[in-house]
C-alpha positions in Angstrom: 36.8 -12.7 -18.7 40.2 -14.5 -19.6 40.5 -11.6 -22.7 39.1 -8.7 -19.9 42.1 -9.8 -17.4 44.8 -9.6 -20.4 43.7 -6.5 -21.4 43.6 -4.2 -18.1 46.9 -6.6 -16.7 48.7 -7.4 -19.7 50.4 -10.7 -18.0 51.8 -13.1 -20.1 54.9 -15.7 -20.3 56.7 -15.0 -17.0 54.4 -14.1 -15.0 53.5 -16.0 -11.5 50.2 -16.0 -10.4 49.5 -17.3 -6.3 46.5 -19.8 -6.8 45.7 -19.4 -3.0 41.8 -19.8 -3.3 39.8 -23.4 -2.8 38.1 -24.4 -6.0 35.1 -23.7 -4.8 35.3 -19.5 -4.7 35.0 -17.9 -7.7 38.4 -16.1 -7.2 40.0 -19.6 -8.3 38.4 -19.0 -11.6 40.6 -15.5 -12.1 43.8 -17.3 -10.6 43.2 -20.5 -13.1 41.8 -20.0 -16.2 43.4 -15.9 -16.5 46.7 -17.4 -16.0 46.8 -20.6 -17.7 44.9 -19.4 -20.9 47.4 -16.3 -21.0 50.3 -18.3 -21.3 51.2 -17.4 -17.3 52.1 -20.2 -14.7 50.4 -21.0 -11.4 52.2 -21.6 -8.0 50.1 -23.9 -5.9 51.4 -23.0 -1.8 51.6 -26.0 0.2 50.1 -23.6 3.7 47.8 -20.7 4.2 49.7 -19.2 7.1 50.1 -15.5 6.0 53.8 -16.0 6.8 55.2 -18.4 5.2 53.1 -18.0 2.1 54.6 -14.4 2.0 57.6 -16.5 1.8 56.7 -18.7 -0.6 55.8 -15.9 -2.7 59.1 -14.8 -2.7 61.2 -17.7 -3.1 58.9 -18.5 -6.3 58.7 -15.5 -7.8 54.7 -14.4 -7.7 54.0 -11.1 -9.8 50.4 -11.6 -9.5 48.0 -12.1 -6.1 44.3 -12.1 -6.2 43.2 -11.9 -2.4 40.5 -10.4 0.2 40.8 -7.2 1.7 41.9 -8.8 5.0 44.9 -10.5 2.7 46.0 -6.6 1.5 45.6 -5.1 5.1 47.7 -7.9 6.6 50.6 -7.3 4.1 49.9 -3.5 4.5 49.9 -4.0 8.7 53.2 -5.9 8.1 54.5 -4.2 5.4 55.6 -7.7 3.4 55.2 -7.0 -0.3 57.3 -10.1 -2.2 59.9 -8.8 -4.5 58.8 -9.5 -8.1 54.9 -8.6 -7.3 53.4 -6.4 -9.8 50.0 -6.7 -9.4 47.7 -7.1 -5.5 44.7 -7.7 -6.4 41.4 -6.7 -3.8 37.8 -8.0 -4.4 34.9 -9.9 -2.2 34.8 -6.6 -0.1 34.9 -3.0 0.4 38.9 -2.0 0.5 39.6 0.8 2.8 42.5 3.2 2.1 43.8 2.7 6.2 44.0 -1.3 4.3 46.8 -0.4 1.8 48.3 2.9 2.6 51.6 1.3 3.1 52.4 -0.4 0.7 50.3 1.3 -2.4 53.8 2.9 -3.5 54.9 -0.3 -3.6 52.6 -2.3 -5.8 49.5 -1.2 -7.6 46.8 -2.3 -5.5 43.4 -2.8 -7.5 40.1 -2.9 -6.3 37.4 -5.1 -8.2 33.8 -5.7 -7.7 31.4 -8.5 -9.5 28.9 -10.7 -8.4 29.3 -14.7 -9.4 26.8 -14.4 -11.6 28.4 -12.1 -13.8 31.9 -14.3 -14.2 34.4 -12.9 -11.4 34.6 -9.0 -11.6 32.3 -6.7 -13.6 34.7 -3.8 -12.8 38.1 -2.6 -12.1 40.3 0.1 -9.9 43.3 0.7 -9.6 43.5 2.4 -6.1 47.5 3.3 -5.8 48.4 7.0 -5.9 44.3 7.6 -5.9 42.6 9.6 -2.4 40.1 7.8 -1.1 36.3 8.4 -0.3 34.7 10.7 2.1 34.2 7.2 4.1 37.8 6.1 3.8 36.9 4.0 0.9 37.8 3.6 -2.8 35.7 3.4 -5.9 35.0 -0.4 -7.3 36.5 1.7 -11.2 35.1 1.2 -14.6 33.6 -1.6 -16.4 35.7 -4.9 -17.5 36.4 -5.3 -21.5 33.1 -6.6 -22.5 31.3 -5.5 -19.7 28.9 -2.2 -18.8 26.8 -1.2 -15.7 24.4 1.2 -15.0 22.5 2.9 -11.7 19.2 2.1 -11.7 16.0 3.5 -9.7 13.5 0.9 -8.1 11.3 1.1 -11.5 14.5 0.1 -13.5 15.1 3.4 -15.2 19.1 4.8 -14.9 19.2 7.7 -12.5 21.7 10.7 -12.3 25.4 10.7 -11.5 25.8 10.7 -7.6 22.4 9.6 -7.3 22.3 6.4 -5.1 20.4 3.0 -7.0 21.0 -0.6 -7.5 23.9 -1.8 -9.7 22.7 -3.4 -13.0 25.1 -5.3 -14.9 25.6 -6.5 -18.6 27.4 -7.6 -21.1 28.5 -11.3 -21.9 30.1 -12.2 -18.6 26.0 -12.5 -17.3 25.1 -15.7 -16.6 21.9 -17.5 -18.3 20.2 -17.8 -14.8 20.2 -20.2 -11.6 19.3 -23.6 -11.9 17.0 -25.7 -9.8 14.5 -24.9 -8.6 15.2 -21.1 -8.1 12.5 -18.8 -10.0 11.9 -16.1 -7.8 15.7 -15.9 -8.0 15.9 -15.8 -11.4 13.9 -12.2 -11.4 17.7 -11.0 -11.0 18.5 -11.9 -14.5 16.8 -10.0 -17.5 17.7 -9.6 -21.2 21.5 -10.1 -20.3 21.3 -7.8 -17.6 22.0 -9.0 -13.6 20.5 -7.3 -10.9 22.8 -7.2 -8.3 21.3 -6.4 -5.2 23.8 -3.9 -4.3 23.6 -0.2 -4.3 25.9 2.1 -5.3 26.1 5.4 -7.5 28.7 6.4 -10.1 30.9 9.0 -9.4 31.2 12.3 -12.2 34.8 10.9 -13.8 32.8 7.5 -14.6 34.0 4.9 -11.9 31.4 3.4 -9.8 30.9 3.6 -5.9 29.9 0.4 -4.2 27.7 1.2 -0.7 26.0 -2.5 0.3 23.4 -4.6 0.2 19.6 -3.7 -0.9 18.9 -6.7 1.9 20.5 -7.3 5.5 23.2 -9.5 2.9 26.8 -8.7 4.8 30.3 -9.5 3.2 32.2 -11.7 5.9 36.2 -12.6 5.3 35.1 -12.4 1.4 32.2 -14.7 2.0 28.3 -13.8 1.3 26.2 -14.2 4.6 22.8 -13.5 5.4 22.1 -13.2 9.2 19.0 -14.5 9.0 20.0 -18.3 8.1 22.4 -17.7 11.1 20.0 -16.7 13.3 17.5 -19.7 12.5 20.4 -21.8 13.4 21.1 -20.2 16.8 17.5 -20.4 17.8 17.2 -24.0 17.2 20.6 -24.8 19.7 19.6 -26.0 23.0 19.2 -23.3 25.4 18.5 -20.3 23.4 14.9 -18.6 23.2 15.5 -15.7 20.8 18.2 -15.0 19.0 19.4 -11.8 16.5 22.8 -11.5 14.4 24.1 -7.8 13.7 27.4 -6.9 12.2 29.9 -4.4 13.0 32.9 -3.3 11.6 36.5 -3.4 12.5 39.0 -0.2 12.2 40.1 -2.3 9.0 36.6 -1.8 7.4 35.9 -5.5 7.6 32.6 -6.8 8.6 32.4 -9.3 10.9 28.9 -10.7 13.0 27.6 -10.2 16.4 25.0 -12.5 18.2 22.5 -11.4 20.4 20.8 -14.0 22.8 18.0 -14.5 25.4 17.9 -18.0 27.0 15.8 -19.8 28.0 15.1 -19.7 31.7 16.8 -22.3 33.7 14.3 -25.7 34.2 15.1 -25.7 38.0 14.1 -21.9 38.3 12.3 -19.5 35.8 14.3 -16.4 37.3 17.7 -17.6 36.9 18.9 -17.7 33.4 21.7 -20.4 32.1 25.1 -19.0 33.0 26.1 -16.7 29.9 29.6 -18.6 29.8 28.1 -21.8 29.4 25.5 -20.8 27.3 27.9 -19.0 24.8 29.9 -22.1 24.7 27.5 -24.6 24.3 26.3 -22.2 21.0 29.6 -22.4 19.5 29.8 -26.0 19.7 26.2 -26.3 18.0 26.9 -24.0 15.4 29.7 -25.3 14.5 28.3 -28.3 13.7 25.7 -26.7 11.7 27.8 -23.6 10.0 30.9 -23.1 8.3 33.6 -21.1 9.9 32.9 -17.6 8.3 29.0 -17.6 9.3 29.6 -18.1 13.3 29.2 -14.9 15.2 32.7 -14.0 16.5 31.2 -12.6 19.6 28.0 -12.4 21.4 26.0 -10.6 24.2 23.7 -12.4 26.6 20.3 -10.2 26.8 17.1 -10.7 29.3 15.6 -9.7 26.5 15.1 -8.5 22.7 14.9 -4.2 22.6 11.9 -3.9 20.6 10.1 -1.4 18.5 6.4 0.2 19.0 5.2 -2.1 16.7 6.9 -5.2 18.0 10.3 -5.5 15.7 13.2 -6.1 17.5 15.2 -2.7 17.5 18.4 -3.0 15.6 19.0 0.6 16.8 18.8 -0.2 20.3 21.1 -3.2 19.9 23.5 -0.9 18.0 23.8 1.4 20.9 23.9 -1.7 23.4 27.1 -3.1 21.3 28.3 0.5 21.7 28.1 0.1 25.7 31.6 -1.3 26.9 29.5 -2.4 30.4 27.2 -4.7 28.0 28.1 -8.7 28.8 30.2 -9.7 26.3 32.9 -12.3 24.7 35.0 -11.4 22.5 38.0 -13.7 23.8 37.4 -16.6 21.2 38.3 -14.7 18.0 37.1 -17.0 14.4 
């Protein structure tokens, strides 16, 4: 992955890259080991408020920033682009055009795409001067140096171009497998191909078009969630009968969760449910102690009860519509 960097980026001696990520994100692994083993130098922040890192990016010189699409719309919304950048970096989530149309005159902005598993990013596009998707989006580009991918059908077999499948990986970047005690898990590797779970299609010029998850799996401030473990963790806080987690997106094409609860009727009198103030505060303060940050809904609706289906599945549709509804009960005051 080091050589694949060098050779679509070219940075070198004199070059500045912003190691901004923890160590425990595989974007640290692009800002370390790229930089360092290219002969480029790191500059370690001493803050992660957007402001005066933009600041520290310019007193110091960064040419290089690898970052979240919520990193490149707030420097688009603001239109802070440091100096000597040469290269903004996207990855961890879709990037919408409305994210960068400021400032992609500015600096080439460069949408990637790659699963862990496959070391970093499996592909790369650089979306400055390009028109975006029907949906406002941009391509995830071509394969790495080293790398390939293919569209594949549910019986593994490569479909058409423009015809929707799963995105297959290979090359060396593919990891061995999981390990542990993981071997329903380790289905997703075979003969140094990954399957990513993700669908996509590739477009007729050859770069590749990201669409989501096979599974409910969301994209949350860069961060992989699955609603389910968030809503076993709401069902077991005090107070809360059923509970369902949806997403919804932001006018910024970020993702962000929703919960959706019925309590439990109040001990004192079965027809008067727990005050939805309280009850959505005492959640927050269990969650938190069982969740990090990113997997806490950001808002949530207080329901008599769960829409179903005929057959008895809650009705994600229904819920849809209902977070639609402006008069639905809501709070959205506490932002994460």
């Amino acid at each position: 992955y080091v050589r694949a960097f060098h050779h679509e980026f070219h940075n070198g001696p004199g070059d500045i890259m912003l190691q901004g990520s923890v160590c425990t994100f595989d974007i640290f692994v692009e800002e370390v080991f790229t930089t360092l083993l290219n002969g480029a130098a790191l500059a370690i922040p001493h803050t992660d408020e957007f402001h005066a890192r933009m600041q520290y990016c310019e007193d110091h010189g960064i040419t290089f920033i690898s970052g979240f699409p919520w990193l490149v719309a707030q420097m688009n919304s603001e239109k802070l682009v440091p100096s000597r950048l040469r290269i903004l970096i996207s990855g961890g989530d879709t990037l919408h055009h409305s994210q960068m149309d400021t400032i992609a005159d500015r600096v080439p902005v460069y949408n990637t795409y790659g699963p862990s598993e496959t070391t970093v990013c499996a592909s790369y596009y650089c979306a400055s001067g390009k028109q975006p998707l029907a949906d406002g989006s941009h391509p995830i580009g071509r394969p790495v140096l080293g790398a390939s991918m293919e569209i594949l059908d549910e019986a593994g077999n490569p479909v058409p171009t423009g015809t929707t499948g799963e995105i297959c990986i290979y090359g060396n970047g593919v990891s061995a497998g999981y390990i542990g005690d993981h071997a329903r898990e380790n289905l997703a590797f075979d003969h140094n191909m990954y399957h990513s779970g993700d669908l996509g299609y590739q477009l007729p010029d050859g770069n590749f078009v990201f669409l989501g998850r096979k599974d409910r799996q969301v994209m949350v401030y860069g961060k992989r969630v699955e609603p389910e473990e968030v809503e076993s963790v709401m069902e077991k806080c005090p107070g809360v009968q059923e509970a369902v987690v949806t997403t919804w997106m932001d006018p910024e094409g970020s993702s962000h969760l929703h919960g959706w609860i019925v309590p439990e009727p109040d001990p004192e009198n079965e027809q008067i449910p727990v005050a939805e103030r309280d009850l959505t505060e005492r959640l927050k303060s269990c969650l938190s102690r069982h969740l990090t940050p990113f997997m806490i809904p950001e808002s949530f609706t207080v329901l008599a009860s769960l829409p179903r289906t005929a057959n008895g599945k809650v009705d994600k549709e229904a819920l849809d519509a209902l977070g639609d509804d402006k008069d639905t009960i809501q709070d959205r005051e506490d932002g994460q």
